[in-house]
Backbone bond lengths (Angstrom), bond angles and torsions (degrees), N, CA, C in turn:
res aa  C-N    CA-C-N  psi(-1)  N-CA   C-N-CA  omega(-1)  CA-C   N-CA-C  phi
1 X - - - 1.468 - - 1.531 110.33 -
2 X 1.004 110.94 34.19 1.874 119.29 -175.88 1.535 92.12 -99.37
3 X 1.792 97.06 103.04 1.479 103.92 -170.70 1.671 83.26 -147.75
4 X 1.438 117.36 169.93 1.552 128.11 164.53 1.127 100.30 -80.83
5 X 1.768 140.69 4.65 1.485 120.18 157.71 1.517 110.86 -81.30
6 X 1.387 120.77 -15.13 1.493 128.63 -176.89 1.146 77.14 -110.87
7 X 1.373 164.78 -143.43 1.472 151.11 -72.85 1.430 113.44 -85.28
8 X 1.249 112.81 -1.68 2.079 111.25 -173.53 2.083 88.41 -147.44
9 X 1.300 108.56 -42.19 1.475 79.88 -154.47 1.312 105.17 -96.23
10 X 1.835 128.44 -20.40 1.416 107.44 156.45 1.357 129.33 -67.70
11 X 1.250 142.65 -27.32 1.220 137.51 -177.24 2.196 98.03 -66.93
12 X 1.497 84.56 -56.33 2.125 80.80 176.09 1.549 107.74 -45.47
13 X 1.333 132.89 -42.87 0.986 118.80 -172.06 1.499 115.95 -87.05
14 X 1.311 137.88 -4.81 1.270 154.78 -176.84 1.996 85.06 -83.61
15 X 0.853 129.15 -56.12 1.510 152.39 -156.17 1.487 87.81 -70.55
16 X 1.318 127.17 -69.07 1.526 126.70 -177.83 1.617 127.05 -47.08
17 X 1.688 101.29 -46.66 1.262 109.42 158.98 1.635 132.75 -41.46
18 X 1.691 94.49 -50.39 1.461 105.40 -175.76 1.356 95.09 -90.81
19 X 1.139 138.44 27.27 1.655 128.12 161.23 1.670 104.27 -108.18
20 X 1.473 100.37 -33.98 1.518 100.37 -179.05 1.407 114.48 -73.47
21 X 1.731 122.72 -18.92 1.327 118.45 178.97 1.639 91.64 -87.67
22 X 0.971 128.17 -21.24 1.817 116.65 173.21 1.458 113.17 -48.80
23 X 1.473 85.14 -43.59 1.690 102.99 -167.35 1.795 102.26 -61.26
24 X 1.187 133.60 -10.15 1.096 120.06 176.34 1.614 111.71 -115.27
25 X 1.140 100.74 7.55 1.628 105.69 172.08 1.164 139.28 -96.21
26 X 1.521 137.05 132.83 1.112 129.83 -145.18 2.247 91.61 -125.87
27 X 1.020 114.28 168.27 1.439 119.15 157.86 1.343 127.84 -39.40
28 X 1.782 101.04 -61.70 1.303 138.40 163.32 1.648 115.26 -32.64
29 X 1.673 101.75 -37.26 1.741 106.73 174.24 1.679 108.22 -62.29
30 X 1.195 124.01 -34.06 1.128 136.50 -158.44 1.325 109.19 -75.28
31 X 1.668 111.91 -60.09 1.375 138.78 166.51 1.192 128.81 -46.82
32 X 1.446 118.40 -21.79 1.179 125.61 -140.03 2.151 84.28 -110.46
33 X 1.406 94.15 -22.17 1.687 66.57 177.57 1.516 112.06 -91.49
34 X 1.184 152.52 31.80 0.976 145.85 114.99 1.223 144.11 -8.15
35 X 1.691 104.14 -49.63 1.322 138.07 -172.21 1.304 95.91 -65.68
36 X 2.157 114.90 -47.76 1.933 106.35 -167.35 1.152 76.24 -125.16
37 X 1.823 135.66 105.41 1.372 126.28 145.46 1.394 110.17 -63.60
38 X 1.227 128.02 -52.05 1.210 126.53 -172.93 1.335 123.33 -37.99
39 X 1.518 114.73 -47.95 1.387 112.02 -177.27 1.463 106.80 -97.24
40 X 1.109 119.78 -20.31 1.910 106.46 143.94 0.998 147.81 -37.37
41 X 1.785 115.27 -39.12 1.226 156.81 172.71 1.424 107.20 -57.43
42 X 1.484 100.72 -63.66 1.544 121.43 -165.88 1.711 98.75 -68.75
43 X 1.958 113.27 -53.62 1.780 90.07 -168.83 1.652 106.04 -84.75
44 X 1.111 105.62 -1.92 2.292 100.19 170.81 1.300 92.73 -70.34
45 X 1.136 139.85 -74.76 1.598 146.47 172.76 1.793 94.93 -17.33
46 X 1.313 120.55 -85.67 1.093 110.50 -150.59 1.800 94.85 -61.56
47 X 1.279 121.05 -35.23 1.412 112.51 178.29 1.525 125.76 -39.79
48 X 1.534 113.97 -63.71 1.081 123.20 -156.53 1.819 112.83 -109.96
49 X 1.505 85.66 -8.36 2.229 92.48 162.64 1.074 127.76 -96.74
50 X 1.388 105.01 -54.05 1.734 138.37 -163.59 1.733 96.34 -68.60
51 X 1.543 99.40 -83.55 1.916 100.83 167.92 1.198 119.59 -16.60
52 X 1.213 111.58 -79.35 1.844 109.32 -157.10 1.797 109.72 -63.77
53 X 1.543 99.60 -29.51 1.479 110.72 168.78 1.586 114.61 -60.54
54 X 1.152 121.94 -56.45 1.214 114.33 159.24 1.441 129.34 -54.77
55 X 1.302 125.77 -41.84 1.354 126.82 -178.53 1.855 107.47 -61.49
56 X 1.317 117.88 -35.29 1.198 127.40 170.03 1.150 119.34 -73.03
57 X 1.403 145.92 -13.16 1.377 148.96 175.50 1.692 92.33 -85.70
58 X 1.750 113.79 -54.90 0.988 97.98 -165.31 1.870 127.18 -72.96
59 X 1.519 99.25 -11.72 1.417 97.34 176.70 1.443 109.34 -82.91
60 X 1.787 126.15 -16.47 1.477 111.87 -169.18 1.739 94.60 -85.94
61 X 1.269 128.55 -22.18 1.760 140.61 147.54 1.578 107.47 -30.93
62 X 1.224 109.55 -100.66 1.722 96.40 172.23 1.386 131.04 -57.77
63 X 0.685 124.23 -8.71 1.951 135.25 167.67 1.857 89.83 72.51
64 X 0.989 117.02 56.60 1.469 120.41 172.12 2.181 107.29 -56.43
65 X 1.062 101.81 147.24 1.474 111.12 -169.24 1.835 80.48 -74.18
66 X 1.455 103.34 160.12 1.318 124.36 160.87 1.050 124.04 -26.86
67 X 1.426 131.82 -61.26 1.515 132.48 -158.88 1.704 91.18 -107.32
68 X 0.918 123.36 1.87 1.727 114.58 155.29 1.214 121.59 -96.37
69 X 1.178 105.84 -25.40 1.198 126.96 177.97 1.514 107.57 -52.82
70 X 1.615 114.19 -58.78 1.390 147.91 -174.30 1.652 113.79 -55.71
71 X 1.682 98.63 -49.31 1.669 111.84 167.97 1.233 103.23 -77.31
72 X 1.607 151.20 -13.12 1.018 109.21 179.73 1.802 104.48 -97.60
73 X 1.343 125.36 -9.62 1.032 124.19 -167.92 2.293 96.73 -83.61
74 X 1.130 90.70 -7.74 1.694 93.60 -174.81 1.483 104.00 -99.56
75 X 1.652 116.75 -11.43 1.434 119.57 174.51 1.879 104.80 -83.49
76 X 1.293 100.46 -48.43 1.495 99.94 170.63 1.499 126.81 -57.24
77 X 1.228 115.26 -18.82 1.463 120.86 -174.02 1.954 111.91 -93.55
78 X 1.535 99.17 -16.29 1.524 101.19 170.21 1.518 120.36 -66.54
79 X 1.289 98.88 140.30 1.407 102.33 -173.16 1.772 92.65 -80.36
80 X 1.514 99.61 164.45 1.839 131.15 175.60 1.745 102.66 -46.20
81 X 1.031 136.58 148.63 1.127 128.57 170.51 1.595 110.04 -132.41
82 X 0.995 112.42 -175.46 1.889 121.07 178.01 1.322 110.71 -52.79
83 X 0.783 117.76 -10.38 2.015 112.26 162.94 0.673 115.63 -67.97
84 X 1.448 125.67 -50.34 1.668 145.08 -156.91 1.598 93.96 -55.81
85 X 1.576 106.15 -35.69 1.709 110.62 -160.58 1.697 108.19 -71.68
86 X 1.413 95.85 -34.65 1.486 121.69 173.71 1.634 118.13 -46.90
87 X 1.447 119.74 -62.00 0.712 116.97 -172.37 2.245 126.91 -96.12
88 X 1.553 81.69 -3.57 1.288 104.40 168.32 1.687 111.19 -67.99
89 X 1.506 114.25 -50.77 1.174 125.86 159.35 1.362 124.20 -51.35
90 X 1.174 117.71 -35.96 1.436 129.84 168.97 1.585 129.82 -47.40
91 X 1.574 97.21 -56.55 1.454 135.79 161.08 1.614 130.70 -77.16
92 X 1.307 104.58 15.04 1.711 100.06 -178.43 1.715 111.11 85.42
93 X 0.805 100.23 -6.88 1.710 91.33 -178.27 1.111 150.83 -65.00
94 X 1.535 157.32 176.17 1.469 123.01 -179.49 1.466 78.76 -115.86
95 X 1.748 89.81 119.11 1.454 115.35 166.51 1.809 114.14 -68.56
96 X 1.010 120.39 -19.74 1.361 125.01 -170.82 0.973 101.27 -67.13
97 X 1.979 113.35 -54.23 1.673 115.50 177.66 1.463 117.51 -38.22
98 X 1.438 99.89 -60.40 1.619 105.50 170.30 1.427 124.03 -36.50
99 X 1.044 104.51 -43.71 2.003 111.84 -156.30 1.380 78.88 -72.93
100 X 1.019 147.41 -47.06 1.894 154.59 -155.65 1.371 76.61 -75.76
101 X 1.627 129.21 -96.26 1.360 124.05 -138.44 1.338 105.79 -60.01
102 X 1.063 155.92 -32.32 1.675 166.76 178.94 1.341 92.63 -65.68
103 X 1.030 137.51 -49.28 1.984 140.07 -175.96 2.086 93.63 -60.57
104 X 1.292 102.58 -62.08 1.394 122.64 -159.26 1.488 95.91 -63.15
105 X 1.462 124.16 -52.12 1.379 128.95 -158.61 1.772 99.01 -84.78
106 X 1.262 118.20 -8.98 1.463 112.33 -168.58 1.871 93.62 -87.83
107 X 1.677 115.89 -24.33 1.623 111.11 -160.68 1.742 75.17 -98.28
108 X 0.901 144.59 -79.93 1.229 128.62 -172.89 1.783 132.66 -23.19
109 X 1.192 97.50 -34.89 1.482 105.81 170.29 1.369 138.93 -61.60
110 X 1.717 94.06 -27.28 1.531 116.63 179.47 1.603 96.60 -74.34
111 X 1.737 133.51 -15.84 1.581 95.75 173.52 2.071 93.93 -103.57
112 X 1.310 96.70 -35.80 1.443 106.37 -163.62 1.814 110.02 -39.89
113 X 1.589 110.16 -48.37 1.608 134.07 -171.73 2.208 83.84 -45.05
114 X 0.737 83.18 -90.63 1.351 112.53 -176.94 1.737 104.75 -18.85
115 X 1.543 116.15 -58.71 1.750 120.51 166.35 1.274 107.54 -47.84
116 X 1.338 101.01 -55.91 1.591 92.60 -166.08 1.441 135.75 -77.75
117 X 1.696 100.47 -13.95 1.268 114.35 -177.85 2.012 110.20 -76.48
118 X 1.520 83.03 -36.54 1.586 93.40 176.12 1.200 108.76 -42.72
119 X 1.787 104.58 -77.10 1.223 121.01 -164.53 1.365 123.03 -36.50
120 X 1.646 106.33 -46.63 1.306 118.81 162.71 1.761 133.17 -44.48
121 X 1.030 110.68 -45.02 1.605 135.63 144.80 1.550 99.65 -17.61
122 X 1.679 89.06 -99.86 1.172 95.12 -166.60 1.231 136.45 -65.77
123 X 1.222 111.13 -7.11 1.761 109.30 160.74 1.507 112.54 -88.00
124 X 1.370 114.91 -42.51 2.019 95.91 167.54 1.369 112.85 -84.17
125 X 0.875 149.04 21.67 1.552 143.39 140.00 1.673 92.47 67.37
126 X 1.464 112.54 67.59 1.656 93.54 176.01 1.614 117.74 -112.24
127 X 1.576 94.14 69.23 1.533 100.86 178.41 1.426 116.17 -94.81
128 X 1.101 120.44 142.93 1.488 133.72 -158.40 1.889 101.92 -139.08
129 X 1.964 100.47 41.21 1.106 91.48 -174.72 1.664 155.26 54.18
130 X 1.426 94.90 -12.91 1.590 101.56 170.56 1.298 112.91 -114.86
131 X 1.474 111.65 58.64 1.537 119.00 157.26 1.285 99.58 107.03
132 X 1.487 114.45 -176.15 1.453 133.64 -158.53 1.502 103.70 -102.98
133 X 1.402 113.16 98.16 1.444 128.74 178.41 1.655 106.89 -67.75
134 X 1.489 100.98 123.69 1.729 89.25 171.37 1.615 101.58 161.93
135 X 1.539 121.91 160.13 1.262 121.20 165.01 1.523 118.74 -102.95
136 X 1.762 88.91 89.18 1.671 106.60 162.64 1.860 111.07 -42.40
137 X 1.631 99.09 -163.57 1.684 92.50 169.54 1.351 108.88 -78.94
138 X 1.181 130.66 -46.64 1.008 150.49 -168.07 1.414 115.43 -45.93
139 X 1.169 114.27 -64.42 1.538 117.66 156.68 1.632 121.72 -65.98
140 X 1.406 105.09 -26.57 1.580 97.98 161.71 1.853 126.31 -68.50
141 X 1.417 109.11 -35.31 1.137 100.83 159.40 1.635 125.12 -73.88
142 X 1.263 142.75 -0.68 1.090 170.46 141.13 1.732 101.68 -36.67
143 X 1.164 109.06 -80.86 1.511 117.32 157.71 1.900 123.10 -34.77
144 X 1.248 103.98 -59.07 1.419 107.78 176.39 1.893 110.70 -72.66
145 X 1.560 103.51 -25.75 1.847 87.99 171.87 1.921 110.66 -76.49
146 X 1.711 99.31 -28.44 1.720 90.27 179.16 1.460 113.73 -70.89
147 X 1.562 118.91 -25.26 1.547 106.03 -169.06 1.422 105.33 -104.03
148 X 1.421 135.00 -51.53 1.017 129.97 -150.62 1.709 115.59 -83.36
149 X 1.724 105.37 -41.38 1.382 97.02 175.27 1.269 127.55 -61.42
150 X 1.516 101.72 -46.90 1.654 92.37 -175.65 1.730 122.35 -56.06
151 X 1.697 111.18 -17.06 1.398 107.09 160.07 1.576 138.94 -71.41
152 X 1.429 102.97 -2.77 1.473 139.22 -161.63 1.863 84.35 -94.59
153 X 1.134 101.84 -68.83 1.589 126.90 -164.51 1.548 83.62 -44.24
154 X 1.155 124.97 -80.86 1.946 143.31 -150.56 1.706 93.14 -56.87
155 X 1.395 125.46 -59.19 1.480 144.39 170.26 2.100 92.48 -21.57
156 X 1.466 103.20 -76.35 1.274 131.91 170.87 1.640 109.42 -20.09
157 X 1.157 93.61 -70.28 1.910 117.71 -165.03 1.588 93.28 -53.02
158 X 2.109 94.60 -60.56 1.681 82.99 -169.52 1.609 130.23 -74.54
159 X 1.257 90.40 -7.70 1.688 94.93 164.01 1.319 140.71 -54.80
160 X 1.706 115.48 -41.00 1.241 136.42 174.37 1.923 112.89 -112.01
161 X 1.507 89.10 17.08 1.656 84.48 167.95 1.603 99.71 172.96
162 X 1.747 85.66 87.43 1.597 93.02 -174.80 1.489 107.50 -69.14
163 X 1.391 109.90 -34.04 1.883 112.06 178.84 1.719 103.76 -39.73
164 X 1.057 89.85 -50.11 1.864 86.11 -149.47 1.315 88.35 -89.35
165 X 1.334 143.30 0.71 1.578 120.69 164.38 1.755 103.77 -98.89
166 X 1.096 111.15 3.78 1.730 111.43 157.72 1.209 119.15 -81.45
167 X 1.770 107.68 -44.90 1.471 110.72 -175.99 1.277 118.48 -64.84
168 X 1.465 117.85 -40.68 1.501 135.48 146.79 1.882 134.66 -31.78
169 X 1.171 93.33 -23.20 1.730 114.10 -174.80 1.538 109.09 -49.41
170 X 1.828 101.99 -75.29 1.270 109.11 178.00 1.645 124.25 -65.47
171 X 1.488 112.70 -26.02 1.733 106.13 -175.36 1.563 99.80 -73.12
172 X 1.796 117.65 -45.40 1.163 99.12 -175.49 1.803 122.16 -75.48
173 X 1.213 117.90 -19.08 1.678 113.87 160.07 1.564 115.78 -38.25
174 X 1.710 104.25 -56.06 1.160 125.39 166.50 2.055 122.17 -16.27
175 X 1.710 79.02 -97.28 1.527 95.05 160.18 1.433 129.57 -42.59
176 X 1.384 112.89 -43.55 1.921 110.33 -172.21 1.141 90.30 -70.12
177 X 1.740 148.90 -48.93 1.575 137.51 171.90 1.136 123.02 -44.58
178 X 1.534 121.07 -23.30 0.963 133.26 -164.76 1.824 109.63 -88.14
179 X 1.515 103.59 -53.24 1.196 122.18 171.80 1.639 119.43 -38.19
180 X 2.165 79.84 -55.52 2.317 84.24 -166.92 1.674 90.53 -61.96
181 X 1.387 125.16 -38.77 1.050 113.69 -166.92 1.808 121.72 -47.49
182 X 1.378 105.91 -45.00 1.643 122.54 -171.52 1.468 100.67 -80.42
183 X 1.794 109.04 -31.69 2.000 107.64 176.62 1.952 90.03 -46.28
184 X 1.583 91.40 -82.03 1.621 104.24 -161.06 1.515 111.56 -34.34
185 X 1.256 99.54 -60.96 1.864 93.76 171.90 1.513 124.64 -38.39
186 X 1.011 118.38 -63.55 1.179 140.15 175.97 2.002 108.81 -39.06
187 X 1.789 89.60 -68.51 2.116 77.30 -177.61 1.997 102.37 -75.93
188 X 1.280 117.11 -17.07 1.532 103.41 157.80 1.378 118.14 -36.80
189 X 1.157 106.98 -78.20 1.900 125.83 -160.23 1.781 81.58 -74.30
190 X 0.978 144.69 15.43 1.692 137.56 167.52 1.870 93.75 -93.35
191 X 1.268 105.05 -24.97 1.634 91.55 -158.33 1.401 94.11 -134.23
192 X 1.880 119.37 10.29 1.835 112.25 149.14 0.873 106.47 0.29
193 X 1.298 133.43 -76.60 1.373 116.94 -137.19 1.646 122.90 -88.37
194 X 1.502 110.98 -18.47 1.264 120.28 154.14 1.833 130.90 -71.30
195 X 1.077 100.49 -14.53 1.740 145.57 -158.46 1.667 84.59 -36.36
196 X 0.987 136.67 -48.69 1.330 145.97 -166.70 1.696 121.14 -80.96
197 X 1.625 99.68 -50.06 1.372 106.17 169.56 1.409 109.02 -52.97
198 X 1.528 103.86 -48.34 1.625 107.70 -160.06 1.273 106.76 -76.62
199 X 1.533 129.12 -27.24 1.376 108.36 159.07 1.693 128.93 -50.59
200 X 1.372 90.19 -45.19 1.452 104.79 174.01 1.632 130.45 -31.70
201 X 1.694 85.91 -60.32 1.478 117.60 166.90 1.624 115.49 -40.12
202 X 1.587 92.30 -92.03 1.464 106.72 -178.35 1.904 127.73 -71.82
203 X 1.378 97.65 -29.85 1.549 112.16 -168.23 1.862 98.61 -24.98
204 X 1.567 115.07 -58.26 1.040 125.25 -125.78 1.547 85.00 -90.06
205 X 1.318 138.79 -46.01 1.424 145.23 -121.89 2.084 70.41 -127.56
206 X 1.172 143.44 -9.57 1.394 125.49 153.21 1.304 121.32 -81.45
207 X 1.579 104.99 -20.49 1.374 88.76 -165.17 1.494 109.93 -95.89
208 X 1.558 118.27 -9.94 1.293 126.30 172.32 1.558 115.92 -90.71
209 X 1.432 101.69 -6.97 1.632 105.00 160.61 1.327 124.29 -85.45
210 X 1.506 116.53 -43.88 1.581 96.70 141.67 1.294 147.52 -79.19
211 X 1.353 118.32 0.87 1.465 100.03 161.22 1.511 123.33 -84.26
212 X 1.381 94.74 -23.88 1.663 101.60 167.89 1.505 118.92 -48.21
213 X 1.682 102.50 -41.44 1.578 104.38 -176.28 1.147 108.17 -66.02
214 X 1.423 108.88 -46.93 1.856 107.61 -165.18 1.504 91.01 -90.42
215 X 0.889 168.30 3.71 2.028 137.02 97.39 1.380 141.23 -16.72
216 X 0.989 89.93 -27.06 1.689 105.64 -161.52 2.052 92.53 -98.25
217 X 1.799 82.34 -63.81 1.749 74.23 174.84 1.316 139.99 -62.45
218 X 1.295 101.70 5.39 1.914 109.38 -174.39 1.963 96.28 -108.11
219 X 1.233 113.88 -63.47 1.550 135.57 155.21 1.910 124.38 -1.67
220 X 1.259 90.13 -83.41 1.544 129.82 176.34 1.815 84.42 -46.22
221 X 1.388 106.32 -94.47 1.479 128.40 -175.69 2.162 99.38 -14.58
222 X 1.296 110.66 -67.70 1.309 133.85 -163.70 1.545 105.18 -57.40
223 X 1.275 107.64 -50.32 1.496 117.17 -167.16 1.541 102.13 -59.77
224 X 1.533 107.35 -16.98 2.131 113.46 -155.38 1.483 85.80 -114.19
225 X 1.299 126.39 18.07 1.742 129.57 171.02 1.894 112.20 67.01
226 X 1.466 102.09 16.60 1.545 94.70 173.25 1.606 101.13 -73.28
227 X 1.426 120.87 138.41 1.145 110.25 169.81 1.951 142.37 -91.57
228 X 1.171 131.77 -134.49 1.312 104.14 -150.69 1.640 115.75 -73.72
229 X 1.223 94.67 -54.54 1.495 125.27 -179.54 1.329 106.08 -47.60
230 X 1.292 127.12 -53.97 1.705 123.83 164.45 0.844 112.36 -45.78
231 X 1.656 129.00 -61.10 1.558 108.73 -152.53 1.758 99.18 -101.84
232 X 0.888 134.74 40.58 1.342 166.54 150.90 1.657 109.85 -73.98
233 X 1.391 103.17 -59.36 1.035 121.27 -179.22 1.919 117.78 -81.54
234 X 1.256 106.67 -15.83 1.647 127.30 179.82 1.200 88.76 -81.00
235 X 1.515 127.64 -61.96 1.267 123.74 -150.83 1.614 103.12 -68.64
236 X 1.358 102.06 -38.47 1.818 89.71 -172.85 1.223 107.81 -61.81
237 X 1.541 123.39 -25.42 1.577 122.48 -155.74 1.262 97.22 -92.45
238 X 1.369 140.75 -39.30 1.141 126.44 178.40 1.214 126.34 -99.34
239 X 1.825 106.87 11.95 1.949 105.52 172.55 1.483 103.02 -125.76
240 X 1.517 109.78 10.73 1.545 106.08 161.04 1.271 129.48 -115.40
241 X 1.411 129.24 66.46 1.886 119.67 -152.90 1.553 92.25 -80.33
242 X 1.590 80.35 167.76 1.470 103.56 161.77 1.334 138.65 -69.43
243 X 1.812 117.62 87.10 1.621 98.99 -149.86 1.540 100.64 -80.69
244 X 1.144 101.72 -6.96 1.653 80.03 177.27 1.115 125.98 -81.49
245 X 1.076 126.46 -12.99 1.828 118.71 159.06 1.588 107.84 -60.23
246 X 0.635 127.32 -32.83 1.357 137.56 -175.77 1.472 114.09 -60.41
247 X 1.634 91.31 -47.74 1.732 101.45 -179.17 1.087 105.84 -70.17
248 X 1.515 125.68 -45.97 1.256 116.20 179.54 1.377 152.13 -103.28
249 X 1.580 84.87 18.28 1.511 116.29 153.20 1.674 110.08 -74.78
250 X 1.024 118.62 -64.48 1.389 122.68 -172.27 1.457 112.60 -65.80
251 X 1.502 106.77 -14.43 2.051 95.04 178.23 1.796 78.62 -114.96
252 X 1.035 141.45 -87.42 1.435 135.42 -144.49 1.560 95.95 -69.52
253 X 0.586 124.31 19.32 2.325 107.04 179.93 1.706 79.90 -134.12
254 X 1.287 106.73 -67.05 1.886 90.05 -157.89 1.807 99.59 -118.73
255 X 0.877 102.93 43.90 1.424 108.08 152.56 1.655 131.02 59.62
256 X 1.219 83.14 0.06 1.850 93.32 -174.91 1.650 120.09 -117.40
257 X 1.493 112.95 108.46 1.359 132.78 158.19 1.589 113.51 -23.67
258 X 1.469 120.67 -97.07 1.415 117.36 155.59 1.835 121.41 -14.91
259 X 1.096 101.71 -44.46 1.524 81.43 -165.78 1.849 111.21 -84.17
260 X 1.461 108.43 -4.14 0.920 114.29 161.65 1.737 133.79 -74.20
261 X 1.416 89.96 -20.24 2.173 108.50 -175.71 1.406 86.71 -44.16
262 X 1.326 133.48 -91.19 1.618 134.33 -138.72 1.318 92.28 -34.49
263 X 1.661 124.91 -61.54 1.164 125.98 -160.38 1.880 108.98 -55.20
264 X 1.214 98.39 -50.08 1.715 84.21 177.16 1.336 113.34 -85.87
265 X 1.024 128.90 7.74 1.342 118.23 179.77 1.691 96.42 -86.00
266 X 1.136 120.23 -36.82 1.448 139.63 168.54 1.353 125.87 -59.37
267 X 1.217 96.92 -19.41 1.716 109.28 170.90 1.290 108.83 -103.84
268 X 1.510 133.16 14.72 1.420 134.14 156.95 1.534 120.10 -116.36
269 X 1.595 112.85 7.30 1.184 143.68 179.67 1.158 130.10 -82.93
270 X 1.585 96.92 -63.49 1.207 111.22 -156.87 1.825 105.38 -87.54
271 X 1.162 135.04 -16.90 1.181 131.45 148.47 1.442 126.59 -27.69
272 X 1.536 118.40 -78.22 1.329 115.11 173.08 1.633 121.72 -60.98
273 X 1.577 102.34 -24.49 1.651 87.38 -171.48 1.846 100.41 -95.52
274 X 0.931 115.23 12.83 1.578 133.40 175.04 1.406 104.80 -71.40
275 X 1.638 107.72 -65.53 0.986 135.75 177.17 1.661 119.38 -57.70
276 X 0.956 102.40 -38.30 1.778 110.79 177.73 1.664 96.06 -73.12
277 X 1.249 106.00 -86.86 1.702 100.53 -172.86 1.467 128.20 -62.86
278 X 1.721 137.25 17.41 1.372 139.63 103.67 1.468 113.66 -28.86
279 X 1.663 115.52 -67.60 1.260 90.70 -167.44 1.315 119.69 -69.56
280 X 1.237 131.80 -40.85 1.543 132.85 -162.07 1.325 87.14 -71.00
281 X 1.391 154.38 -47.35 1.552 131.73 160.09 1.314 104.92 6.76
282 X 1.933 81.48 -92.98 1.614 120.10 -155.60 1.666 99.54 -40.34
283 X 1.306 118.42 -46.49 1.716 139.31 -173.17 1.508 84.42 -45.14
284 X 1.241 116.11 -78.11 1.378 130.64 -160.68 1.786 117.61 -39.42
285 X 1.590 91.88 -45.66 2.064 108.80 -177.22 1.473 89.88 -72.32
286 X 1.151 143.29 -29.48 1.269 128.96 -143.83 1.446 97.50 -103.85
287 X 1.411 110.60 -23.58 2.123 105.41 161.87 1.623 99.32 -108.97
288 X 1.602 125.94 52.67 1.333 116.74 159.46 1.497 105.80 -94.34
289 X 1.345 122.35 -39.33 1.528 129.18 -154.45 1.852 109.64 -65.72
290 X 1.224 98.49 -38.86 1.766 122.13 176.98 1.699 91.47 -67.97
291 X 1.243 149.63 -36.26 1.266 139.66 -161.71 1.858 100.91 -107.14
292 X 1.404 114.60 -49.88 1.057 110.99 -157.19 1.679 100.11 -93.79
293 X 1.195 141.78 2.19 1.642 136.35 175.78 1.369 110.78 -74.67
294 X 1.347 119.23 -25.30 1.501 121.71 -179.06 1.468 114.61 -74.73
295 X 1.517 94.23 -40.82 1.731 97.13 177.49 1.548 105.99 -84.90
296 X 1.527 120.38 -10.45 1.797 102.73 155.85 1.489 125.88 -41.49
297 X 1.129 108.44 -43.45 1.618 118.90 -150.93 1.290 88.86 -86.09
């Protein structure tokens, strides 16, 4: 798949995304978690401990080959993206939390992506002889010019022209759906012809990695007394990542098709089962009040 749609136009379009989530970011996103450290605390924790810990139990579970192995530990390490906000909204959630943790989890990612992807490396050994697979600095700053500036850039735009980063809101929501949609398609029909194995492979061990997340992130949150609407909002952020960094980390930064599958196979996934465990949440809050008013008193 070494084409100018993988060497110029996924990383540009990885870049657009994260300019269009700039475009909805204010200072105030930043600031604003202050207000709930606690439940900040609690979904970065489950983000950047809990995840990769799980994603690693579950690949030494299926005995995933090396370089799947590698993509799925680089799918777990992506931070939440503008969906997450989507469907938080969808579900009752406090979208605000979101807009903060998606701001927070996008500057964090630029060192975390990079640990974990290593680490991953170097414990499955997925060399295939043509050189030293891995994110040196070099490609780590590579990573930090695709994700972080263009959120810097959008931050920028809407600062000195809040009009046009409103008018901008909905086309670019638009487009970034549009994009993961044509990413995922795109490294799919790259690896047709495996298309079957790799469901085989990954199907099963993605789809219990996200529901685990969006369990864990609603769960976790609840058990520590954050209430609904937050961890509503945890769960989307930490059981919906951004697979397209992922994708285009693993084909434009380190070069490998395969190690990108989990991630798109995960980006045709995680929609419906997003969507399913929101509702049975929401199902769930909506027969708490009949159970839990008696034990108020």
């Amino acid at each position: 798949m070494n084409s100018p749609f993988v060497s110029v136009g996924l990383p540009l379009a990885l870049a657009a995304i994260m300019f269009g989530l700039g475009l909805s970011l204010t200072a105030e996103d930043f600031t604003r978690i202050a207000r709930t450290p606690k439940t900040v605390a609690v979904a970065l924790a489950c983000q950047l401990l809990i995840l990769p810990a799980v994603a690693f139990g579950l690949v030494l579970l299926f005995d995933l080959t090396p370089i799947l192995a590698v993509g799925m530990m680089l799918l777990a390490a992506s931070p939440g993206g503008t969906t997450a906000n989507l469907f938080s909204h969808l579900f009752r959630g406090d979208v605000a939390l979101n807009v903060s943790l998606t701001a927070v989890n996008s500057i964090i990612a630029v060192v975390t992506v990079p640990l974990v992807t290593n680490f991953a490396i170097g414990y499955f050994d997925p060399s295939d002889g043509s050189g030293t697979l891995g994110l040196q600095f070099g490609k780590a700053v590579q990573v930090f010019a695709i994700v972080l500036i263009p959120v810097v850039l959008g931050m920028v735009v809407r600062k000195y022209a809040v009009g046009f980063a409103d008018r901008m809101d909905r086309p670019v929501r638009i487009g970034s759906a549009l994009v993961l949609t044509i990413v995922v398609a795109g490294t799919i029909a790259a690896e047709r012809a495996n298309l079957g194995d790799y469901f085989v492979q990954v199907g099963a061990i993605v789809v219990l990695f996200c529901v685990i997340s969006l369990t864990a992130g609603y769960f976790i949150p609840r058990w520590l007394g954050i209430d609904f609407r937050q961890a509503i909002a945890c769960s989307m952020e930490v059981g919906v990542h951004n697979s397209t960094i992922a994708i285009t980390i693993a084909i434009s930064v380190l070069d490998s098709t395969e190690m990108a599958v989990p991630a798109a196979v995960y980006g045709v996934l995680m929609f419906p089962l997003a969507a399913s465990v929101g509702w049975l949440l929401t199902r769930q809050r909506a027969a708490e009040p009949a159970v839990a008013e008696p034990v108020a008193d």
